[in-house]
PDB file with one MODEL, atoms N, CA, C and O in Angstrom:
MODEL        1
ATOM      1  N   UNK A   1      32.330  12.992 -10.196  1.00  0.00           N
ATOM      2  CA  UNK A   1      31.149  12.647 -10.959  1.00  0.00           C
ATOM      3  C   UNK A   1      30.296  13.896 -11.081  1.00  0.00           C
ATOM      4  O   UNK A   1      30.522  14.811 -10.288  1.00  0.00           O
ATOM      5  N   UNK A   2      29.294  14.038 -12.034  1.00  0.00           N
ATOM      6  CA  UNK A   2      28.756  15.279 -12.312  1.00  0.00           C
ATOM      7  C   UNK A   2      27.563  14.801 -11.814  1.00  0.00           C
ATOM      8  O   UNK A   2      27.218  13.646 -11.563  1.00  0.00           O
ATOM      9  N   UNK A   3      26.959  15.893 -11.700  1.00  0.00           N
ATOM     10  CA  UNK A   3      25.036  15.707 -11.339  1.00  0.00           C
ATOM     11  C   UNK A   3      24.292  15.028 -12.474  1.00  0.00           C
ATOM     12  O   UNK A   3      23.179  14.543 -12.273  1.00  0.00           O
ATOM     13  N   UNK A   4      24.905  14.980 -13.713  1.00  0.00           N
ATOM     14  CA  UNK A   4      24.059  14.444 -14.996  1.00  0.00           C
ATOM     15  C   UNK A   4      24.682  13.150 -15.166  1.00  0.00           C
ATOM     16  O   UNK A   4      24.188  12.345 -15.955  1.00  0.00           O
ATOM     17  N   UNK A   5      26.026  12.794 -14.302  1.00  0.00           N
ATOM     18  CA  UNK A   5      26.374  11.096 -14.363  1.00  0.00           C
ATOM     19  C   UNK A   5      27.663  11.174 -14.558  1.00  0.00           C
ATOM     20  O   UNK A   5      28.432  11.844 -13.869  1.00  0.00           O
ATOM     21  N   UNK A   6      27.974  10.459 -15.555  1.00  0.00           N
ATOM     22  CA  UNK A   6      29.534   9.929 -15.540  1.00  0.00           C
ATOM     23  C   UNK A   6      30.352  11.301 -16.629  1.00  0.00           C
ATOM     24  O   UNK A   6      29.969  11.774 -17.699  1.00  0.00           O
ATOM     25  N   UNK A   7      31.412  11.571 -15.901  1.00  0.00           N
ATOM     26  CA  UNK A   7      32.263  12.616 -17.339  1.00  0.00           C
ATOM     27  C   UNK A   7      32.508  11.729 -18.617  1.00  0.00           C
ATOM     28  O   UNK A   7      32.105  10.579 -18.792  1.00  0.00           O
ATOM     29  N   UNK A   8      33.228  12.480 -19.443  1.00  0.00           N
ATOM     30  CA  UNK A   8      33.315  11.663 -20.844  1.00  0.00           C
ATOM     31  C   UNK A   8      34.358  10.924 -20.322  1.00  0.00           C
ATOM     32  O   UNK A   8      34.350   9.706 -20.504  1.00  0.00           O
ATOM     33  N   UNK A   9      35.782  11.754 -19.342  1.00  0.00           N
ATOM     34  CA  UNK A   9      37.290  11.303 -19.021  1.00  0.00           C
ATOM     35  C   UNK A   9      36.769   9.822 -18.026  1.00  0.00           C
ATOM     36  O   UNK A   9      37.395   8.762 -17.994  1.00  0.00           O
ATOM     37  N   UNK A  10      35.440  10.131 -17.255  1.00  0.00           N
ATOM     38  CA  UNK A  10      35.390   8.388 -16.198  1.00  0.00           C
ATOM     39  C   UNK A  10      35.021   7.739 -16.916  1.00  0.00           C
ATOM     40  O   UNK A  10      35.721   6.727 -16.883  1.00  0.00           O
ATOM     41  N   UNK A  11      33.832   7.611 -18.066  1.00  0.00           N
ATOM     42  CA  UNK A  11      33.899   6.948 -18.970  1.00  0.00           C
ATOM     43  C   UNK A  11      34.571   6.341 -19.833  1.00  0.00           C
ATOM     44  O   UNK A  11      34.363   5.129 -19.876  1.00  0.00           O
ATOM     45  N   UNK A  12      35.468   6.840 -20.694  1.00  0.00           N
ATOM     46  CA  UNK A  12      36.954   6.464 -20.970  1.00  0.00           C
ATOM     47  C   UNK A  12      38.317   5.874 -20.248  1.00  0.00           C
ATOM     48  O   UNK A  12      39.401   5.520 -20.712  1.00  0.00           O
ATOM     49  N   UNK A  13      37.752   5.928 -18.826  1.00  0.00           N
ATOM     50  CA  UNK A  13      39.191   5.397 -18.240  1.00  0.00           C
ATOM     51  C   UNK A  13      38.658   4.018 -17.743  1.00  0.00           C
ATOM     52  O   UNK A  13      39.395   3.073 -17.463  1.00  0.00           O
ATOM     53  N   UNK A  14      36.748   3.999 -17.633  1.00  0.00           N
ATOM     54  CA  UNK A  14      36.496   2.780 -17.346  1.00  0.00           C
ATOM     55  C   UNK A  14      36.264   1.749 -18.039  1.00  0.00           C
ATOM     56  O   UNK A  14      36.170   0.557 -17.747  1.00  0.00           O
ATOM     57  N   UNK A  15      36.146   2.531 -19.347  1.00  0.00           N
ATOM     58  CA  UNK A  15      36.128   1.834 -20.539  1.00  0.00           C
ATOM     59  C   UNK A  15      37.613   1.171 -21.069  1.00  0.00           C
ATOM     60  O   UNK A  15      37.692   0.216 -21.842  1.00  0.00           O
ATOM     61  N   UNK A  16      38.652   1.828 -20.534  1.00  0.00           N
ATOM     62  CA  UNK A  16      40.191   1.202 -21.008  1.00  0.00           C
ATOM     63  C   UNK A  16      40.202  -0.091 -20.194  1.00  0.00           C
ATOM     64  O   UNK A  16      40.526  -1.239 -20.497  1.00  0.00           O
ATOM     65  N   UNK A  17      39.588   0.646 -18.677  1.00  0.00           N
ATOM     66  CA  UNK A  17      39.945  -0.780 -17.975  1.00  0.00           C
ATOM     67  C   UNK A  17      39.254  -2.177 -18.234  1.00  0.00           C
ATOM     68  O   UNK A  17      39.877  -3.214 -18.009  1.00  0.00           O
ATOM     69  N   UNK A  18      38.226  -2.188 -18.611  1.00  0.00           N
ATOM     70  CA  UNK A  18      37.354  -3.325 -18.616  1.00  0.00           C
ATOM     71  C   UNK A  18      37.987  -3.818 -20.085  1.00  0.00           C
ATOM     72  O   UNK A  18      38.283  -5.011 -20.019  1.00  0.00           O
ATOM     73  N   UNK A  19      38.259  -3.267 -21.311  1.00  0.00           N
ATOM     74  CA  UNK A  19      39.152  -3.564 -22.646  1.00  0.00           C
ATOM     75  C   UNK A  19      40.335  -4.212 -21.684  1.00  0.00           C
ATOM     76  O   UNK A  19      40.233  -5.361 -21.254  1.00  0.00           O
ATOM     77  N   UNK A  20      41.222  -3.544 -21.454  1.00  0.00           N
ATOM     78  CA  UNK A  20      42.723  -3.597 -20.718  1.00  0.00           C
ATOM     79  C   UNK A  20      42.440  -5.368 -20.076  1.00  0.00           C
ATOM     80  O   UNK A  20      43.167  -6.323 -20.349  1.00  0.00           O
ATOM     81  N   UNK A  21      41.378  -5.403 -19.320  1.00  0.00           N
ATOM     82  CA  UNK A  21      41.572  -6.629 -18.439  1.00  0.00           C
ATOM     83  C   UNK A  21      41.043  -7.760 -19.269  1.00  0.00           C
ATOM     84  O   UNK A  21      40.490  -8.754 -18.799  1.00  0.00           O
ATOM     85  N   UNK A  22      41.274  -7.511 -20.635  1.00  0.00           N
ATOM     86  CA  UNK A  22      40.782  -8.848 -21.520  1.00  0.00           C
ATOM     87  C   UNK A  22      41.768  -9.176 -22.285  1.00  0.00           C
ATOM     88  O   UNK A  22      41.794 -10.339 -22.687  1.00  0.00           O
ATOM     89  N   UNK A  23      42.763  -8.310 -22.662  1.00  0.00           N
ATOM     90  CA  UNK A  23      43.886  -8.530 -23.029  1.00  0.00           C
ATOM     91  C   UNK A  23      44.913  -9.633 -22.485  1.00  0.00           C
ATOM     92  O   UNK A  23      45.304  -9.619 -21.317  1.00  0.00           O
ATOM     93  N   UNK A  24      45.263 -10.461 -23.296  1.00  0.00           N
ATOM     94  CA  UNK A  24      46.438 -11.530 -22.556  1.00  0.00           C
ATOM     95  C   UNK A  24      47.748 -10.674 -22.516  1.00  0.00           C
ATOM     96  O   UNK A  24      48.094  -9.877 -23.389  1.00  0.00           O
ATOM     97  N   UNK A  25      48.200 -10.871 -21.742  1.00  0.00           N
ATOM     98  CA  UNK A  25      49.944 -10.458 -21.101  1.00  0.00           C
ATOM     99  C   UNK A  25      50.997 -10.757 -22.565  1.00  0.00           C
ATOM    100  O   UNK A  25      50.903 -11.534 -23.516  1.00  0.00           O
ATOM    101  N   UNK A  26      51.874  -9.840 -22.212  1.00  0.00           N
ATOM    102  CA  UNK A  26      52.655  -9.818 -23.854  1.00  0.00           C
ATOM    103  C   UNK A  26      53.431 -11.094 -23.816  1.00  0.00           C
ATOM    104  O   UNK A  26      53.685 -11.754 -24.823  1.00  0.00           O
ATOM    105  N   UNK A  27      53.896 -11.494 -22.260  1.00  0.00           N
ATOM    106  CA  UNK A  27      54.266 -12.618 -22.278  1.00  0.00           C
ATOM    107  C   UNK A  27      54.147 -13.834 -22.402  1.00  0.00           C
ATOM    108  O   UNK A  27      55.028 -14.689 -22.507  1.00  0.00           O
ATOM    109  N   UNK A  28      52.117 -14.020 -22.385  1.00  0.00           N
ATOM    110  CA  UNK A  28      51.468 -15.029 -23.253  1.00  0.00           C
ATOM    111  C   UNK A  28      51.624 -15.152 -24.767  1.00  0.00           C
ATOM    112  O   UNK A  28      51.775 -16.142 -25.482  1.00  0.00           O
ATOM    113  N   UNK A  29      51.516 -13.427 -25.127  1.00  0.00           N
ATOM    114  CA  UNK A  29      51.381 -13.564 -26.524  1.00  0.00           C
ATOM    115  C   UNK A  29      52.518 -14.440 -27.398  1.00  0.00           C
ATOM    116  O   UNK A  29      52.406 -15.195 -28.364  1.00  0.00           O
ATOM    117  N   UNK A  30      53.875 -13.897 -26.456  1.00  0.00           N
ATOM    118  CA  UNK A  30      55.296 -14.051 -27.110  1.00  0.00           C
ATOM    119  C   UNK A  30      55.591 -15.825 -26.962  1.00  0.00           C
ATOM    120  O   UNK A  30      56.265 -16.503 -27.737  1.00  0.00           O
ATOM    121  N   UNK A  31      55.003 -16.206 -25.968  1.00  0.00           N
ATOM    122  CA  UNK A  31      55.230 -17.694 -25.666  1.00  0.00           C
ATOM    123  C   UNK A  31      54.396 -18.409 -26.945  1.00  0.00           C
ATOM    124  O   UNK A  31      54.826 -19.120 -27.854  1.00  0.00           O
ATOM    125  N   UNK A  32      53.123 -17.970 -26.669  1.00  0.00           N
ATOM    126  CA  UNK A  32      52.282 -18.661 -27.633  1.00  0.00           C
ATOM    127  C   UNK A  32      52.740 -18.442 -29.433  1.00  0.00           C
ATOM    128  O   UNK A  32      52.419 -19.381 -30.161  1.00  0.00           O
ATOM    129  N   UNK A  33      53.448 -17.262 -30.080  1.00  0.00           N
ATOM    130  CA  UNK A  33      53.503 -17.106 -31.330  1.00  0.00           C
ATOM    131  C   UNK A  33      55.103 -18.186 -31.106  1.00  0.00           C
ATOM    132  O   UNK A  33      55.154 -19.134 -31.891  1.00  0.00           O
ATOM    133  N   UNK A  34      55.924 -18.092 -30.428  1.00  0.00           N
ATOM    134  CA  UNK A  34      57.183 -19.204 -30.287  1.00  0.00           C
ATOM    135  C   UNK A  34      56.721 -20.693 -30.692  1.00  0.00           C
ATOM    136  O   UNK A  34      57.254 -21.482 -31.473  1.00  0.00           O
ATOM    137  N   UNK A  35      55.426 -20.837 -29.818  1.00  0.00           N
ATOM    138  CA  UNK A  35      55.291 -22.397 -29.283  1.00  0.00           C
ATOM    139  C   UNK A  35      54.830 -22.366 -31.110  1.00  0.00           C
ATOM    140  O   UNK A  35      55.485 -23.159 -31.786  1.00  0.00           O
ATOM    141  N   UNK A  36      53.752 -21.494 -31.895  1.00  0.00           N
ATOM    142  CA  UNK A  36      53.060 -21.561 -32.989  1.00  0.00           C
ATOM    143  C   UNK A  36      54.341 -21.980 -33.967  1.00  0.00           C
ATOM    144  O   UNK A  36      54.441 -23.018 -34.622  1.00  0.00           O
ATOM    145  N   UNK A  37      55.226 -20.959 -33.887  1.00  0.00           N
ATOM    146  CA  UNK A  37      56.285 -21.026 -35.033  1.00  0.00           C
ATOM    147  C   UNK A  37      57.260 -22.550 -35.258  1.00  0.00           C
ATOM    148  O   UNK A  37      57.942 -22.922 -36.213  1.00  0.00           O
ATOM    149  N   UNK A  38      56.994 -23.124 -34.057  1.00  0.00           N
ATOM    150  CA  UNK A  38      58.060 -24.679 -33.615  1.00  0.00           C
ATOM    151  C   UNK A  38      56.922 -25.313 -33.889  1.00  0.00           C
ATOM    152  O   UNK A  38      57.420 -26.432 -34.016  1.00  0.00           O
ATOM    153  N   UNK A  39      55.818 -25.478 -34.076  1.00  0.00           N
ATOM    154  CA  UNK A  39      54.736 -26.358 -34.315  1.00  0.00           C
ATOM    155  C   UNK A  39      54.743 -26.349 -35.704  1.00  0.00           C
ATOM    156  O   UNK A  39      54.974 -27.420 -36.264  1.00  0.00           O
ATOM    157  N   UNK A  40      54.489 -25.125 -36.529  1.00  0.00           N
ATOM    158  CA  UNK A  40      54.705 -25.249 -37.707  1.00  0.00           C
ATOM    159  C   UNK A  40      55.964 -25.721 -38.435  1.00  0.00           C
ATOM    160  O   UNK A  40      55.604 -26.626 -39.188  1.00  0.00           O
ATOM    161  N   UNK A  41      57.291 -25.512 -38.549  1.00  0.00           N
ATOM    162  CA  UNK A  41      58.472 -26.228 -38.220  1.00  0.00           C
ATOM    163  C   UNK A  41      58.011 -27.200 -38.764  1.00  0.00           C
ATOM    164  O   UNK A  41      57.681 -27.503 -39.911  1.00  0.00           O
ATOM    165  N   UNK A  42      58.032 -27.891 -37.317  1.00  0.00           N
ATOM    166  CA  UNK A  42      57.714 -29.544 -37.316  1.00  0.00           C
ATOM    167  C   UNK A  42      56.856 -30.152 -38.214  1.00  0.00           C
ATOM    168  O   UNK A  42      57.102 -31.286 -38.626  1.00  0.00           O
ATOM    169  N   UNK A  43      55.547 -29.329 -38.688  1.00  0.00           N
ATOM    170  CA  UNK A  43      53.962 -29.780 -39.230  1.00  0.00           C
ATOM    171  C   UNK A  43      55.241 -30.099 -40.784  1.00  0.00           C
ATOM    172  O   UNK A  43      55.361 -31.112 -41.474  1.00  0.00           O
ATOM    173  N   UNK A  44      55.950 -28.845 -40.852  1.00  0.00           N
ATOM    174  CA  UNK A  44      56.459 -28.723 -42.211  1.00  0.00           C
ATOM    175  C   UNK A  44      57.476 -30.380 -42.510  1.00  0.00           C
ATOM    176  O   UNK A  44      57.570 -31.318 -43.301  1.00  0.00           O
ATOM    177  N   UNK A  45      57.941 -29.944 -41.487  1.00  0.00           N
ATOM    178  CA  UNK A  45      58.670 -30.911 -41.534  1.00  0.00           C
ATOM    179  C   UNK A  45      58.726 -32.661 -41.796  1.00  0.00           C
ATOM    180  O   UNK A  45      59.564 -33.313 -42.418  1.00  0.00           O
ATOM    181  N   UNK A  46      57.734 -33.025 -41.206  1.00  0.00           N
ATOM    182  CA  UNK A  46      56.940 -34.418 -41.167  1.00  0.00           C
ATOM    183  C   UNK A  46      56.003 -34.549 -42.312  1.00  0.00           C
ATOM    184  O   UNK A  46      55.872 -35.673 -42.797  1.00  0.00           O
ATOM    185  N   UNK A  47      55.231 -33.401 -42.887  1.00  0.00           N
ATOM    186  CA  UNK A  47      54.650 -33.262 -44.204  1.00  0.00           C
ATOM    187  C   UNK A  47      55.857 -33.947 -45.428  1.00  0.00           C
ATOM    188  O   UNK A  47      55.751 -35.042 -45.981  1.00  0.00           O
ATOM    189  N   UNK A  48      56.714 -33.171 -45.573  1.00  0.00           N
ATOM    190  CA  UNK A  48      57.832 -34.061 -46.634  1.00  0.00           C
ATOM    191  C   UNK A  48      58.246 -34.884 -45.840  1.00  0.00           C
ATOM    192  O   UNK A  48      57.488 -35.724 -46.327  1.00  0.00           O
ATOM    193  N   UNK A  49      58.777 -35.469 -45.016  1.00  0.00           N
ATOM    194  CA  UNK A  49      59.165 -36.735 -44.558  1.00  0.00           C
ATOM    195  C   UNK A  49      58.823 -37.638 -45.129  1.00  0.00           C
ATOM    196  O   UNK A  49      59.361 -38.393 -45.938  1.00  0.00           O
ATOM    197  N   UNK A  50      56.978 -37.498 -44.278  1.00  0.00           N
ATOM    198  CA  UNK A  50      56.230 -38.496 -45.086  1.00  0.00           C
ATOM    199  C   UNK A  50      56.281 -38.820 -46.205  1.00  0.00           C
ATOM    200  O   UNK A  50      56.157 -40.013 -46.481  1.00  0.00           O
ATOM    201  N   UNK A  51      56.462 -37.940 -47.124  1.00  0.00           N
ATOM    202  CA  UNK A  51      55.929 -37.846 -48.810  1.00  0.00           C
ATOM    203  C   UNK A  51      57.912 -37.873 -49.349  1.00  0.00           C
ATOM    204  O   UNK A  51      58.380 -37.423 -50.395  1.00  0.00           O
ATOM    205  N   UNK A  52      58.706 -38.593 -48.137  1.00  0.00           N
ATOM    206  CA  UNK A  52      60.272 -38.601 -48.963  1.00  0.00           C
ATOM    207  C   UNK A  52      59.843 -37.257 -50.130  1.00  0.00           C
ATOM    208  O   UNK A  52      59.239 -37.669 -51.121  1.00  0.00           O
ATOM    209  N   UNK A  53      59.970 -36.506 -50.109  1.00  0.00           N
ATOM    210  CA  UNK A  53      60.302 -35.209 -50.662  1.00  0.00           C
ATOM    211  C   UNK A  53      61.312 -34.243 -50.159  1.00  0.00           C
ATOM    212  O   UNK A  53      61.540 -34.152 -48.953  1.00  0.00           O
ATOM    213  N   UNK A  54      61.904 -33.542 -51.020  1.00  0.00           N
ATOM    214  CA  UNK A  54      62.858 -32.593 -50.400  1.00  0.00           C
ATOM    215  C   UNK A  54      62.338 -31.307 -49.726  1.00  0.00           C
ATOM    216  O   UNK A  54      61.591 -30.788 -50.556  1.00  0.00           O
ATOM    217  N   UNK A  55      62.375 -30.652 -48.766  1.00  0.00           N
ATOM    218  CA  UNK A  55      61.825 -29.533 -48.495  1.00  0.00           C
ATOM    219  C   UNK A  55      62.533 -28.286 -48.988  1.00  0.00           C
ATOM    220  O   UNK A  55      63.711 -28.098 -48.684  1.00  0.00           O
ATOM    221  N   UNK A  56      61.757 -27.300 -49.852  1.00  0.00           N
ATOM    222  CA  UNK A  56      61.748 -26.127 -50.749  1.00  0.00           C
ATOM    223  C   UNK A  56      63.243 -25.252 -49.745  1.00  0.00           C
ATOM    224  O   UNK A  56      63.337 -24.952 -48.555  1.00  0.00           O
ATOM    225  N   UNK A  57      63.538 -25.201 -50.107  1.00  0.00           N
ATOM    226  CA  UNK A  57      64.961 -23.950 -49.384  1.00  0.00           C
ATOM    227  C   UNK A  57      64.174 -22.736 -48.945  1.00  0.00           C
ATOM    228  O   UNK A  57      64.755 -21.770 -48.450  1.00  0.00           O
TER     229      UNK A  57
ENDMDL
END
């Protein structure tokens, strides 16, 4: 630490961390865009059901 306070480099590394620890895990991300993509699927799916329509290719 300097006599005038924080360097620019402790500033920046404390600044990654406090960003860094708000971030969800890639392995949330990857679960959650899966679970999104099978939800939609389905939304699609039951949308023409209902409406006996054919669904678009």
């Amino acid at each position: 630490m300097t006599v005038s306070g924080l360097s620019m480099l402790e500033v920046q590394k404390l600044l990654l961390k406090v960003v860094s620890s708000f971030l969800p895990a890639a392995e949330h991300v990857l679960a959650w865009s899966m679970w999104r993509r099978r939800h939609q699927h389905r939304s699609r799916q039951c949308h023409y059901q209902k409406r006996r329509a054919k669904p678009p290719d």
